[in-house]
C-alpha positions as CSV (number, residue, x, y, z in Angstrom):
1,X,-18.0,1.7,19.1
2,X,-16.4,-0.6,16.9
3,X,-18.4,-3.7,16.2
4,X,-17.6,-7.6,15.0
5,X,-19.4,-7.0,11.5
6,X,-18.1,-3.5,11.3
7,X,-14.4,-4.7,11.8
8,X,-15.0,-7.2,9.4
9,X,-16.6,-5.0,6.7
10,X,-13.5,-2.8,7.2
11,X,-11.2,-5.6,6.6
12,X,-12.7,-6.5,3.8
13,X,-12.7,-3.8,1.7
14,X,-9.0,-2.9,2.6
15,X,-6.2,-3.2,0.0
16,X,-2.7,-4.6,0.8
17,X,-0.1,-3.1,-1.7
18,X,2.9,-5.8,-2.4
19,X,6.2,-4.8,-4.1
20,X,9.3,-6.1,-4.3
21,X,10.9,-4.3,-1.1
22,X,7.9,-5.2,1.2
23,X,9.1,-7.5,4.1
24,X,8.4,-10.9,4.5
25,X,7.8,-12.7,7.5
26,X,10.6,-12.6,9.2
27,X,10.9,-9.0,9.2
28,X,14.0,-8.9,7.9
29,X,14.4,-10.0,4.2
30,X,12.6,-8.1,0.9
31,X,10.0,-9.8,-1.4
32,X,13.0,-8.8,-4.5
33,X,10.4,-9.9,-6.7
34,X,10.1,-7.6,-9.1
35,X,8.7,-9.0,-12.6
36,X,5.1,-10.6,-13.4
37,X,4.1,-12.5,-10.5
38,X,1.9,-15.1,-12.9
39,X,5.7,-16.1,-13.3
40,X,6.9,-16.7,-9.3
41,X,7.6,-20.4,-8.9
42,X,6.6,-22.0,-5.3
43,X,9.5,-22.4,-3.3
44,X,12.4,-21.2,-5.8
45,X,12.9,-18.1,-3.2
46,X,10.9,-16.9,-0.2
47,X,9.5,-13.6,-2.1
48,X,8.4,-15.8,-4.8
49,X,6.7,-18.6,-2.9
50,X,4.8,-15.1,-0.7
51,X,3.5,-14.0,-4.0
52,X,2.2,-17.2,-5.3
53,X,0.5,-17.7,-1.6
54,X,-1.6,-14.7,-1.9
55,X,-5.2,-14.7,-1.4
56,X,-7.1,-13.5,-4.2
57,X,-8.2,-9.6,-4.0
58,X,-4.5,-8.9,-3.6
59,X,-2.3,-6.0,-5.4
60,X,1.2,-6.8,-6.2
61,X,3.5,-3.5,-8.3
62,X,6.3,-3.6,-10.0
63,X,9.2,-0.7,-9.6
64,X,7.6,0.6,-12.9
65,X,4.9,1.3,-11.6
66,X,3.3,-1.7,-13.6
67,X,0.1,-2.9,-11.0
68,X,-1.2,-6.7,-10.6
69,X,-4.6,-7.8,-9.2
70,X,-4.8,-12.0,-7.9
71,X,-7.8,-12.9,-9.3
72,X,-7.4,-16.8,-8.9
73,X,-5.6,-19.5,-7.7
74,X,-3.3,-21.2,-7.2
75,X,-1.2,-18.0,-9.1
76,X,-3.2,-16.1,-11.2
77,X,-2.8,-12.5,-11.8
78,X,-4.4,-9.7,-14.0
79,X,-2.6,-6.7,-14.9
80,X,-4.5,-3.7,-14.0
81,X,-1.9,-1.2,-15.5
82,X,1.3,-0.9,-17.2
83,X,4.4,0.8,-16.0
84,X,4.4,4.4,-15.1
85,X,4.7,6.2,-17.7
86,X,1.4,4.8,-19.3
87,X,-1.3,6.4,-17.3
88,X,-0.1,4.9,-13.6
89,X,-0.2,8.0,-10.8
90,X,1.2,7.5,-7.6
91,X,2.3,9.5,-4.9
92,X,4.3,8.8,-1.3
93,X,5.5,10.7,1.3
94,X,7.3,9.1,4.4
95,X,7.6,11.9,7.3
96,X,7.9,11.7,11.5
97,X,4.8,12.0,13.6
98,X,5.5,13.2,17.0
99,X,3.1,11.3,19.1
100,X,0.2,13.7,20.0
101,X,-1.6,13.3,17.2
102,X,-3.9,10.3,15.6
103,X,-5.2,12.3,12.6
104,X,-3.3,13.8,9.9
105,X,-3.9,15.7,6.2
106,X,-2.2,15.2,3.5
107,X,-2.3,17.2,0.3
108,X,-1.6,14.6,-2.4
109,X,-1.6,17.2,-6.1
110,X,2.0,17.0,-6.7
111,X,2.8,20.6,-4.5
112,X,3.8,19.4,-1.4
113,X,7.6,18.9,-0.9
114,X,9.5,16.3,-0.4
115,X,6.7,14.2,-1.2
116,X,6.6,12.6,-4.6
117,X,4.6,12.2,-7.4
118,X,1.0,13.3,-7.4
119,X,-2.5,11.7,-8.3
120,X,-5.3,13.6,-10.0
121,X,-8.1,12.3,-8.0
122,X,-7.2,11.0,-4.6
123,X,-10.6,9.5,-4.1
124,X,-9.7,7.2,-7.0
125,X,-6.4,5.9,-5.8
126,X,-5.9,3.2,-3.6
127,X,-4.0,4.4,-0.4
128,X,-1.8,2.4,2.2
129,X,-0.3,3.5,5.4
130,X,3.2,1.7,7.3
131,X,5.1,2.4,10.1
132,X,8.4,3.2,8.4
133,X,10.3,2.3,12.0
134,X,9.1,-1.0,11.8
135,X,10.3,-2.3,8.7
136,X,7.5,-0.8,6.6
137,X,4.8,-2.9,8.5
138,X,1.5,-2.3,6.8
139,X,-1.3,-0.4,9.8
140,X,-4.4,-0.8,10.3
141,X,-5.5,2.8,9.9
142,X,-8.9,4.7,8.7
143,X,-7.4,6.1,5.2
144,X,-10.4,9.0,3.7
145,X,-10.0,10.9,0.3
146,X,-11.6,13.9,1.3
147,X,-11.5,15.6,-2.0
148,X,-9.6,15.4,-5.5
149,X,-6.1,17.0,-3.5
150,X,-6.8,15.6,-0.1
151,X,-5.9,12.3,2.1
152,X,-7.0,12.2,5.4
153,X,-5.4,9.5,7.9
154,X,-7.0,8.6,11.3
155,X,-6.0,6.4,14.1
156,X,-7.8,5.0,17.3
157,X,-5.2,6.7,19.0
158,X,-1.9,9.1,18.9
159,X,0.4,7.4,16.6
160,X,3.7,6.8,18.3
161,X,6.2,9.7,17.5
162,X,8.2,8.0,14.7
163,X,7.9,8.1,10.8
164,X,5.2,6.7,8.9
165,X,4.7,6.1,5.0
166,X,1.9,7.3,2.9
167,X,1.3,5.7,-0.7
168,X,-1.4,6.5,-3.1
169,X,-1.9,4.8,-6.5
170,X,-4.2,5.4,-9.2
């Protein structure tokens, strides 16, 4: 059984993964962002005044591929890679879950259609899961690389049917 320090140890360690389509608060409108976010000026748009309210430990990537750690505030970001075709893996797949099932295996090398991309060791990426029905929403979901090839994600429970999103970057 889950416990208060257990939950919190979890939430701790887990990475959110910004970009410029995620969704902002009112579930609706995209970050667009899509530049260096030591850049964003506070209240110029709503994506930019999001990224320069981050807390620090949080991941921000470009559509290059190009990845961003907050490391300070008020908006202070270190680039933690360049754009994709300098050494930045990634993989995604977004597919339906029908609703009887709370774990799922996913195998990340770059063989699995219509997923894209691929990572050479999964248990160096960072992962995130979202509920692709509801406007990407990141979940709250047990993420395990089981090997160099292998994602494992678990719920508590049977995921609603629907379709879900699966990224990995490394």
């Amino acid at each position: 059984m889950a416990t208060t320090d257990s939950n919190f140890f979890e939430l701790m360690r887990r990475g959110f993964l910004w970009t410029s389509t995620t969704t902002l608060d009112d579930e609706v409108t995209p970050m667009t962002w899509d530049d260096d976010p030591n850049d964003v000026v506070n209240g110029n748009t709503d994506g930019e005044s999001k990224l320069y309210a981050m807390p620090i430990g949080a991941f921000y990537m470009e559509t290059d591929g190009t990845l961003w750690f907050k490391n300070g505030t008020p908006n202070t970001w270190e680039q933690v890679s360049i754009g994709a075709g300098s050494g930045v893996e990634s993989w995604e797949l977004e597919e339906a879950w029908d609703g009887s099932t709370s774990t799922k295996t996913y195998t990340v090398d770059g063989t699995v259609t219509p997923a894209r991309g691929s990572v050479s060791d999964a248990r160096k990426a960072t992962w995130v899961f979202k509920d692709a029905d509801n406007d990407y929403l990141q979940m709250d979901i047990k993420i395990t690389a089981t090997s160099a090839t292998s994602v494992t994600v678990t719920a508590d429970m049977n995921l609603p049917a629907g379709d879900y999103f699966l990224r990995g970057v490394q």
